[in-house]
C-alpha positions as CSV (number, residue, x, y, z in Angstrom):
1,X,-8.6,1.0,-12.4
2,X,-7.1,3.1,-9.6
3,X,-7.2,6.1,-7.6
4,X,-4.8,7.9,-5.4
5,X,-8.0,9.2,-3.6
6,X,-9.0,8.2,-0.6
7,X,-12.6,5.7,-0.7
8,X,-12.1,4.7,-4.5
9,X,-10.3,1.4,-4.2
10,X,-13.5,-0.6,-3.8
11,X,-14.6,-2.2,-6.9
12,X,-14.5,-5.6,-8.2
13,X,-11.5,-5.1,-10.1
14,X,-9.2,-3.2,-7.2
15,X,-6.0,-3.9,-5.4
16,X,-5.3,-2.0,-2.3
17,X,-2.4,-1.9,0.3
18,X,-3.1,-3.6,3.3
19,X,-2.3,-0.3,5.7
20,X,-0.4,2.7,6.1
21,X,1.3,3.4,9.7
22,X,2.9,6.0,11.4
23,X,4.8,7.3,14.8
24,X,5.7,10.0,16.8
25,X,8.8,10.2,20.0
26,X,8.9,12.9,22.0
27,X,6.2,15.1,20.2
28,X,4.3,17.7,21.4
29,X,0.2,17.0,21.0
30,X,1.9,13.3,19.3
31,X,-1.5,12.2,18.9
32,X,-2.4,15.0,16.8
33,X,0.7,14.8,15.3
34,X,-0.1,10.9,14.2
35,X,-3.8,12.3,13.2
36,X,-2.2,14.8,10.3
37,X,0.1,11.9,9.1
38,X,-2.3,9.2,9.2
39,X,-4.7,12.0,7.0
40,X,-1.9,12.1,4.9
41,X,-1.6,8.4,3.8
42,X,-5.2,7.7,3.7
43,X,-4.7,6.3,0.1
44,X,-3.0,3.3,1.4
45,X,-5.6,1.9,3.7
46,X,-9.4,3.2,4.1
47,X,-11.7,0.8,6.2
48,X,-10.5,1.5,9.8
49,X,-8.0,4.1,11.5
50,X,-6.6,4.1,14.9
51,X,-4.0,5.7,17.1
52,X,-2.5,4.5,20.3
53,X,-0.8,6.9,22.6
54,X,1.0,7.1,26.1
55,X,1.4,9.9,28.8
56,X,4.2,7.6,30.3
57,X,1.9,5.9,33.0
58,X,-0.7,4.1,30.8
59,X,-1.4,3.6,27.1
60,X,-4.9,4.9,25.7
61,X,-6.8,4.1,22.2
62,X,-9.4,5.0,19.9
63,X,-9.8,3.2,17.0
64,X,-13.0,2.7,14.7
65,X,-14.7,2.3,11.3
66,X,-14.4,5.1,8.6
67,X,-12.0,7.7,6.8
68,X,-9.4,9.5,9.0
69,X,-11.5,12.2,9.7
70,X,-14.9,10.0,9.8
71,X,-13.3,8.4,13.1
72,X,-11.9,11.2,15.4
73,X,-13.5,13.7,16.7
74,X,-11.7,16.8,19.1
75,X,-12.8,14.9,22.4
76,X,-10.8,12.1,21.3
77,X,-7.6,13.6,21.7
78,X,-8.5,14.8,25.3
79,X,-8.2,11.3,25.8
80,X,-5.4,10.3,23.6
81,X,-2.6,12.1,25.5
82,X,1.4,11.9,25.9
83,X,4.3,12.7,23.6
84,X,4.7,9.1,22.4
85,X,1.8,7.3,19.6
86,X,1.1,5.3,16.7
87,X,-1.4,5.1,14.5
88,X,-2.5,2.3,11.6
89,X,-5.2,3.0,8.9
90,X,-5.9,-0.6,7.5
91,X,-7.7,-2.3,4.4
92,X,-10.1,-4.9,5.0
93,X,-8.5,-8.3,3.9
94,X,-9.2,-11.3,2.9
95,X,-10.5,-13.8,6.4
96,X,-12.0,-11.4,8.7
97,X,-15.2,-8.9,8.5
98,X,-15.5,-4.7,8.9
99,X,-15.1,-4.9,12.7
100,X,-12.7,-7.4,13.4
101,X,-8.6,-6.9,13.4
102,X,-8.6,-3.0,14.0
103,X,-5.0,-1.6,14.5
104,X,-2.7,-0.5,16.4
105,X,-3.4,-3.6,18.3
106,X,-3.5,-2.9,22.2
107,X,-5.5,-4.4,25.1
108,X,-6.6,-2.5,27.9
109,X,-3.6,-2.8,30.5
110,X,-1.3,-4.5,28.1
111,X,2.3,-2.6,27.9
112,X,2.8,-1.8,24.7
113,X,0.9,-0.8,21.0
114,X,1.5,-2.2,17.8
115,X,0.9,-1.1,14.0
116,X,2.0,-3.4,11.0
117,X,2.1,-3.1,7.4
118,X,2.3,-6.1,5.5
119,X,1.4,-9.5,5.6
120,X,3.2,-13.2,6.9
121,X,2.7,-16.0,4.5
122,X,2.6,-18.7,7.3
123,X,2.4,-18.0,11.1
124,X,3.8,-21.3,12.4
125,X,6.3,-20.4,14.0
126,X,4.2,-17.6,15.9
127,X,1.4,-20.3,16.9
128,X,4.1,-22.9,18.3
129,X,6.1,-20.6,20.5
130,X,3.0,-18.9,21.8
131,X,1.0,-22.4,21.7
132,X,4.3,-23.9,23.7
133,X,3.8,-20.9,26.5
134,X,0.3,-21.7,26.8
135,X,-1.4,-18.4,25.0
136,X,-4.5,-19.2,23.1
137,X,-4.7,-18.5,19.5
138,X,-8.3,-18.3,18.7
139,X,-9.0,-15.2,16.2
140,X,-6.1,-14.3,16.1
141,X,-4.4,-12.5,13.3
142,X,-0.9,-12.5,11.9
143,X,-0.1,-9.0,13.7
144,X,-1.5,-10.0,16.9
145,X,0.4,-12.7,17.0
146,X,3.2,-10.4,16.7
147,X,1.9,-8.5,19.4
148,X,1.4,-11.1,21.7
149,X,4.9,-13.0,21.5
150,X,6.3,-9.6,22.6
151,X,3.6,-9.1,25.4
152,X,5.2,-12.6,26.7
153,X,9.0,-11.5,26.6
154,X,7.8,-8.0,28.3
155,X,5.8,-10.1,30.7
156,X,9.1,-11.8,31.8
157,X,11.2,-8.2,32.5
158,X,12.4,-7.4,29.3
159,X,12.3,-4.0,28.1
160,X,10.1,-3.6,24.6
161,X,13.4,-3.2,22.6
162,X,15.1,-6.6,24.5
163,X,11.2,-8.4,23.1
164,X,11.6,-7.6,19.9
165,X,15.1,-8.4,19.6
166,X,14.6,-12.1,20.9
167,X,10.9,-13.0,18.8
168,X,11.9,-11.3,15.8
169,X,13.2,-14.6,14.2
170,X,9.7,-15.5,14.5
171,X,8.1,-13.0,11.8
172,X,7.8,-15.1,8.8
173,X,7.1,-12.4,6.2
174,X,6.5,-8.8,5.3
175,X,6.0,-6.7,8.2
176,X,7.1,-3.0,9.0
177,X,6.0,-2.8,12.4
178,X,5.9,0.1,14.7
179,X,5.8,-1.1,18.2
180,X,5.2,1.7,21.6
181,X,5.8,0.8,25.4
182,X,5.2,3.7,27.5
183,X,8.8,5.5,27.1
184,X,9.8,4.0,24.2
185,X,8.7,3.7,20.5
186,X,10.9,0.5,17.8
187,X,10.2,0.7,14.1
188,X,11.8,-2.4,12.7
189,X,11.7,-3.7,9.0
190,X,11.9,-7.7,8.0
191,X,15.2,-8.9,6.4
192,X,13.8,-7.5,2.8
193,X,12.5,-4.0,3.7
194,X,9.6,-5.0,1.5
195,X,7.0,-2.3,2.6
196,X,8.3,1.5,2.6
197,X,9.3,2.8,6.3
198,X,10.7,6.2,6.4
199,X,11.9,8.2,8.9
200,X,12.8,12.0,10.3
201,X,13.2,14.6,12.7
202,X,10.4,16.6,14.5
203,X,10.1,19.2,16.9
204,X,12.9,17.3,19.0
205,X,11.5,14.3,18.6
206,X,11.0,11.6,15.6
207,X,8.3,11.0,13.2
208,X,7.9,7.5,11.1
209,X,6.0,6.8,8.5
210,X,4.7,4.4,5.5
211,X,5.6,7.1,3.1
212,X,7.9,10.4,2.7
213,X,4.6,12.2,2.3
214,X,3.1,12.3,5.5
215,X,6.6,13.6,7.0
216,X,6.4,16.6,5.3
217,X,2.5,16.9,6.0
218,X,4.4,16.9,9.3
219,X,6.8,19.3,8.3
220,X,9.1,16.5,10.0
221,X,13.1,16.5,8.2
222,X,13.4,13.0,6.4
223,X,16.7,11.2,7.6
224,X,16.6,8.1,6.2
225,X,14.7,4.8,5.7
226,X,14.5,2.2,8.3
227,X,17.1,-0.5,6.9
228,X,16.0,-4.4,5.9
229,X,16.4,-6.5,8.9
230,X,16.7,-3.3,11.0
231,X,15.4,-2.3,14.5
232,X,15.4,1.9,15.5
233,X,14.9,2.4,18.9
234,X,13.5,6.3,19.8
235,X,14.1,6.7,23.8
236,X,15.2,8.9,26.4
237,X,18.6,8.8,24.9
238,X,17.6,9.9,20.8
239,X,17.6,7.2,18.1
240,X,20.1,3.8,18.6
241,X,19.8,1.2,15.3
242,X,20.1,-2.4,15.4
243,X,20.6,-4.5,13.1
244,X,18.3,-7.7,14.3
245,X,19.0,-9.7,10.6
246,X,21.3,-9.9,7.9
247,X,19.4,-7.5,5.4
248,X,18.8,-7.3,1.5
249,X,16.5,-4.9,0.0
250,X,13.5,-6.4,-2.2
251,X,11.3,-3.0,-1.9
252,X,7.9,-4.1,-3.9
253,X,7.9,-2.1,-7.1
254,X,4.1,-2.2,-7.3
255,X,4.8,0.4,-4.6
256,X,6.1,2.9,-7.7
257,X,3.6,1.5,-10.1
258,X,0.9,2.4,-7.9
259,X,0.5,2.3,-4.3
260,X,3.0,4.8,-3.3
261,X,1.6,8.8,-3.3
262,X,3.2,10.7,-6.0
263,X,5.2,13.3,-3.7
264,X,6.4,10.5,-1.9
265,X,10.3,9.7,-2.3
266,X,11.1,5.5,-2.5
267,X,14.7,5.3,-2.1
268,X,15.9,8.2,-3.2
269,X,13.3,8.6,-6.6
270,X,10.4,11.0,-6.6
271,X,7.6,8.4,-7.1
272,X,5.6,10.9,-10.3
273,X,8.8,11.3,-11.8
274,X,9.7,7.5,-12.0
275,X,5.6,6.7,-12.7
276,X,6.6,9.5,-16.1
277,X,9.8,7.5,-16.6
278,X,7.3,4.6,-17.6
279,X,5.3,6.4,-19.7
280,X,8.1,7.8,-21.9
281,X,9.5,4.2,-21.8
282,X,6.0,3.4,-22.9
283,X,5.9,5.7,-26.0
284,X,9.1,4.0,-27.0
285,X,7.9,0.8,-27.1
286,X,4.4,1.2,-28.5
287,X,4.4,4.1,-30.9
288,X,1.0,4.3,-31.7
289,X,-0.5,6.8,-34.1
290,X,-3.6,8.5,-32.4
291,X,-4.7,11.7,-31.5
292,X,-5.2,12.4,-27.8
293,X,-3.6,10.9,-24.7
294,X,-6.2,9.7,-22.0
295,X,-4.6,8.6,-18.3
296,X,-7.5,6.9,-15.6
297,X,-7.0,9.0,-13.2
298,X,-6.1,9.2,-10.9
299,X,-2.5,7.0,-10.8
300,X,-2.0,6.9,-14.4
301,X,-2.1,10.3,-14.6
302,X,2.3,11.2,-14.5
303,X,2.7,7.9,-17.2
304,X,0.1,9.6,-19.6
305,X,1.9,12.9,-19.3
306,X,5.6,10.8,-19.9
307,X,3.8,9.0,-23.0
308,X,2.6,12.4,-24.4
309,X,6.0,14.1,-23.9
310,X,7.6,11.7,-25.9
311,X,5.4,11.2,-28.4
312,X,4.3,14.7,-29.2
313,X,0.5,13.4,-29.0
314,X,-1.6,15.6,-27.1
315,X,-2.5,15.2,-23.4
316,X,-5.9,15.5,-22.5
317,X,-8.3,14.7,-19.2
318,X,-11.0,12.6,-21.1
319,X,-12.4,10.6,-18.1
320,X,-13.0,12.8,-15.2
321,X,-13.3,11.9,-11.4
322,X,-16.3,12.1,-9.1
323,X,-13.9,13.2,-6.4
324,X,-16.6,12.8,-3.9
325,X,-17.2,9.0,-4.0
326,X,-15.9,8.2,-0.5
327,X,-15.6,4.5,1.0
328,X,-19.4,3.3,1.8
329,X,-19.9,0.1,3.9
330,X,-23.8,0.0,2.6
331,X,-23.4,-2.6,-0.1
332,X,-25.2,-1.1,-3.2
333,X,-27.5,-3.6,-5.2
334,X,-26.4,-5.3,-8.1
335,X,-27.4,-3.0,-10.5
336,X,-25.9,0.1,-8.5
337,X,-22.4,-2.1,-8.1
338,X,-22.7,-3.0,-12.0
339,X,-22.8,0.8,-12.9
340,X,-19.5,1.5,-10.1
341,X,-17.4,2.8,-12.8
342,X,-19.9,5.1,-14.1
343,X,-20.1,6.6,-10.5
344,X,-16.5,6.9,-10.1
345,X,-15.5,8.0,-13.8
346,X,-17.2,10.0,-16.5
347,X,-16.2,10.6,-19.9
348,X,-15.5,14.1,-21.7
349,X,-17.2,13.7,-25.2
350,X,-15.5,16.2,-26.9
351,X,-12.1,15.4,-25.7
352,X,-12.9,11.5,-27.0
353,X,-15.2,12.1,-30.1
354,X,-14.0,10.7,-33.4
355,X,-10.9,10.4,-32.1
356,X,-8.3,7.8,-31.4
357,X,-7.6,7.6,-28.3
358,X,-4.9,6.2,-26.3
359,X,-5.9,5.1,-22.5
360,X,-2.9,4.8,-20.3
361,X,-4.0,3.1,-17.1
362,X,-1.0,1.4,-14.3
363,X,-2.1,-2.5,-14.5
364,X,-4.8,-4.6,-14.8
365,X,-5.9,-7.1,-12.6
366,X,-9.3,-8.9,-13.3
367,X,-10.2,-6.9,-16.4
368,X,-13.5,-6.4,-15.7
369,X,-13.1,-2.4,-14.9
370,X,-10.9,-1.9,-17.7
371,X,-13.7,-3.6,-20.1
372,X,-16.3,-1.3,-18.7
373,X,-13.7,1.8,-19.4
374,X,-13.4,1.0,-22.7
375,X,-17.2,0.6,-23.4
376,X,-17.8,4.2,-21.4
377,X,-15.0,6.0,-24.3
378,X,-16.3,4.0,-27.4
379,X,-19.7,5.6,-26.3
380,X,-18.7,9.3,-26.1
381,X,-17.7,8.5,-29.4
382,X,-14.3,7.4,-29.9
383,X,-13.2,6.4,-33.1
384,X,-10.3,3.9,-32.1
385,X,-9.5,3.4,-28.0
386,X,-5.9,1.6,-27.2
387,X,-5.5,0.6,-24.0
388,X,-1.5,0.0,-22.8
389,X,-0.7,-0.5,-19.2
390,X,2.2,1.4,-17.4
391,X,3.6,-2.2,-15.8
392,X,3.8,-5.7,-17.0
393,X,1.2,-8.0,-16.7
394,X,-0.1,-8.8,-13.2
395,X,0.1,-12.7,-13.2
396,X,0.9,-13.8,-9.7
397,X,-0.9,-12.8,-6.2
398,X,0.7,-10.7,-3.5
399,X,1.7,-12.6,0.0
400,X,3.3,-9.5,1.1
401,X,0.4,-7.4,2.4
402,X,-1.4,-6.8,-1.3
403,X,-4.8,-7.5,-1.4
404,X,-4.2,-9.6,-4.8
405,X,-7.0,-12.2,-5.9
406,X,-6.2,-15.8,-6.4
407,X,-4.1,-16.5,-9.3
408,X,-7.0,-18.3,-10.9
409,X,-8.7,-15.1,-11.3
410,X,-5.7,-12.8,-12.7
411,X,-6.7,-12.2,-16.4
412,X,-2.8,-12.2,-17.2
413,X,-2.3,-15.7,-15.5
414,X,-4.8,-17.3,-17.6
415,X,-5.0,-15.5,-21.1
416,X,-3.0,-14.4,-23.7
417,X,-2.7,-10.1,-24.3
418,X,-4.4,-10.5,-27.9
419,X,-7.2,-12.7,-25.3
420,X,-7.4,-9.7,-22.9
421,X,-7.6,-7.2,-25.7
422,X,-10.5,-9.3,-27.2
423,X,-12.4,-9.3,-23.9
424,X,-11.9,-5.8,-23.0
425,X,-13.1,-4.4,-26.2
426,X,-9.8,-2.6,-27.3
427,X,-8.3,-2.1,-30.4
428,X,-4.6,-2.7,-29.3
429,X,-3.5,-3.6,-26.2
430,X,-0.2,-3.3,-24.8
431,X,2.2,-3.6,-21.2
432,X,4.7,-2.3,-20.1
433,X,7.8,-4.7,-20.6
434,X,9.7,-5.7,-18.0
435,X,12.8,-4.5,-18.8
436,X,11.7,-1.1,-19.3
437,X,9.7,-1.2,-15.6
438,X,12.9,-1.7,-13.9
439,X,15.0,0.7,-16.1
440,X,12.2,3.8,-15.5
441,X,12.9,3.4,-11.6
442,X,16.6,4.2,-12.4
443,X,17.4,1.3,-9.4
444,X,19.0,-1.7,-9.9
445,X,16.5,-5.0,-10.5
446,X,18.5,-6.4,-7.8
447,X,17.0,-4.2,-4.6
448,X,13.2,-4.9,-5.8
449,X,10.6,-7.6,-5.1
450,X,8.9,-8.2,-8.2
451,X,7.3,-11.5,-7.3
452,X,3.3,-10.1,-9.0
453,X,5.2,-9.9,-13.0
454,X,7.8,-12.8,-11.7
455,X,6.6,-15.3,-9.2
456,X,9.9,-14.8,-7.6
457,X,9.4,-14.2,-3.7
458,X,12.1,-13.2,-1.9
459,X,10.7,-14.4,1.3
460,X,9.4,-18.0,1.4
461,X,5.7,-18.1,0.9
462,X,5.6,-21.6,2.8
463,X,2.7,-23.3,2.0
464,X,1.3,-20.5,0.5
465,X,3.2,-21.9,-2.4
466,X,0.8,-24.8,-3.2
467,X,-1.5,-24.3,-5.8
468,X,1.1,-21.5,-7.7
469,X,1.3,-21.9,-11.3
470,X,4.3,-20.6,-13.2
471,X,3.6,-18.3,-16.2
472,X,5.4,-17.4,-19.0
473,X,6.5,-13.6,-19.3
């Protein structure tokens, strides 16, 4: 079960995006600027925000715990001044605690800022070229790894586009980065564009962001998408584009199945109406005879509208949210963390009562959430509940900057859909096909990474590889 909705992504059965980032060049009050964005795509990340900025003569931070507006107060943008920042709101993942690993990454005296989205398999090549220049590794992360191989090419003279250009061959994996010296700001993508990086026009300036959303939170003009393999450099002298890798697109379609923000536009496609494509796809596929429509809500909500269209059965909100569940870090008890669903969701019982009820929700992972969904509608009284998923089976982990489990606990990797139905407690249960995921984007299979239905990675896992089992479609 998901939510759009900031603080919700925290239960057993979860995935989340590993951050959200965004930039400002040449804005007026950037900082605040960053602020509104980073409000914007609080949905992708929810442990930790920060926001680096620069007045042209040094380079100040804040960065804590919390929700976007949990961690900045007004005095904090006294302090974060200058027409240049970036900011980073991350997840927590897996190998590090609360308080470790905050972004954008920046030392005190250091040159430059840095905010990354996404994740590299391996890191070798990182650790030998810093471990060969004598720079400890210790605690350190993949993205301050990053950070510090262009800290050493700055440290030798070279300007923070020049950096980038020369260690970029040593990013292994997902990343898009936005990196800020004190005059300039470089959003670059990795050869497969795999995370979402967008960018516009603002105020005179330039605005980039995880998502189309938070540019026109902004009210910044969208121009375009940073390209795979790409380097944009906003100076003194506007926008100049490099192209740092031979590129091919492999966006991550779990970003229209879920992680994306409805509003947001992913290559060209409105993200709701592609997420309704799937649900009239889905009424195609599995015409089932019921009488009411049900989406979990929050994600699920444009593929239950899409099924409902097509079918003619009626649409109805039969679990509502409690909006006002945000992210805790007090762990609850087992019994409070074994009734999480019934905080977040409760049932409507005269939508669901004697009646058969379809439950569109966008994937399942462990199955554990989904079990407890079905048991909350069978006891508002339900007559029959059928559960179909607006994507394929999940049945291989993310190495991309998903916080995935190990395959070994993916339901799909290790049962059968008739197994999953049986341990859910569903009448029928049904996925999306594969077929019909990529044909509801209205993009060719050919630009997409689909490696979590597939197993096929575009970018070498490296060793992540070992212990991967291949699964039958």
């Amino acid at each position: 079960m998901y939510s759009d909705e900031p603080g919700i992504c925290n239960s057993e059965d979860d995935l989340s995006e590993k951050c959200a980032i965004f930039g400002v060049y040449n804005g007026h009050s950037a900082s605040r600027e960053v602020y509104f964005g980073l409000y914007a795509l609080q949905h992708r990340g929810q442990e930790s925000s920060g926001i680096a900025s620069t007045d042209g003569k040094k380079i100040h931070a804040h960065k804590s715990l919390g929700l976007v507006p949990q961690v900045y107060s007004e005095k904090d943008f006294d302090h974060l001044i200058g027409d240049i920042a970036i900011g980073h709101n991350r997840y927590s993942t897996s190998g590090g605690t609360l308080h470790q690993h905050n972004q954008p990454v920046h030392n005190p005296g250091d040159p430059l800022a840095l905010a990354h989205n996404g994740n590299l398999p391996s890191t070798k090549a990182l650790e030998i070229f810093l471990t060969k220049n004598g720079i400890g590794l210790k605690g350190l992360n993949d993205s301050e790894l990053i950070y510090e191989a262009i800290k050493f090419e700055m440290g030798k003279g070279k300007s923070l586009a020049d950096a980038v250009t020369e260690t970029y061959h040593l990013f292994t994996g997902a990343f898009a980065l936005l990196v800020m010296s004190k005059d300039e700001l470089v959003a670059l993508q990795d050869p497969y564009g795999i995370r979402p990086l967008s960018y516009g026009k603002l105020n005179g300036g330039y605005a980039f962001s995880s998502e189309t959303c938070a540019l026109d939170t902004v009210n910044a003009t969208f121009l375009g998408d940073v390209a795979p393999g790409e380097m944009i450099v906003a100076g003194k002298n506007g926008l100049k584009k490099y192209h740092l890798a031979r590129g091919e697109r492999k966006l991550d379609i779990f970003e229209f199945v879920y992680f994306a923000r409805p509003d947001s536009l992913l290559l060209g496609q409105r993200v709701y109406q592609v997420r309704q494509n799937f649900g009239k796809i889905l009424a195609e596929e599995f015409p089932i005879k019921a009488d009411v429509v049900i989406p979990v809500p929050e994600s699920a909500i444009p593929a239950a509208i899409g099924y409902s269209m097509a079918s003619g059965i009626q649409y109805q909100q039969g679990l509502i949210k409690n909006r006002y569940i945000g992210r805790t870090f007090i762990m609850p008890d087992q019994r409070l963390r074994d009734r999480s669903v019934q905080m977040k969701l409760i049932p409507v019982p005269e939508v669901l009562k004697d009646k058969r009820v379809i439950v569109i929700d966008d994937s399942i992972v462990r199955g554990t959430t989904t079990g407890k969904i079905v048991k909350m509608i069978r006891s508002a009284g339900a007559k029959e509940v059928h559960v179909i998923i607006s994507s394929p089976p999940v049945k291989y982990p993310d190495f991309y900057g998903i916080n995935t489990p190990f395959q070994k606990d993916l339901i799909a990797a290790n049962k059968s859909v008739s197994e999953i139905c049986e341990i859910i407690g569903a009448d029928s249960l049904n996925y999306l096909s594969y077929e019909g995921l990529i044909r509801g984007t209205n993009l060719p299979e050919k630009i997409f990474n689909t490696s979590m239905f597939t197993g096929h990675y575009p970018l070498d896992i490296h060793e992540r590889a070992n212990g991967i089992k291949t699964v039958s479609l």
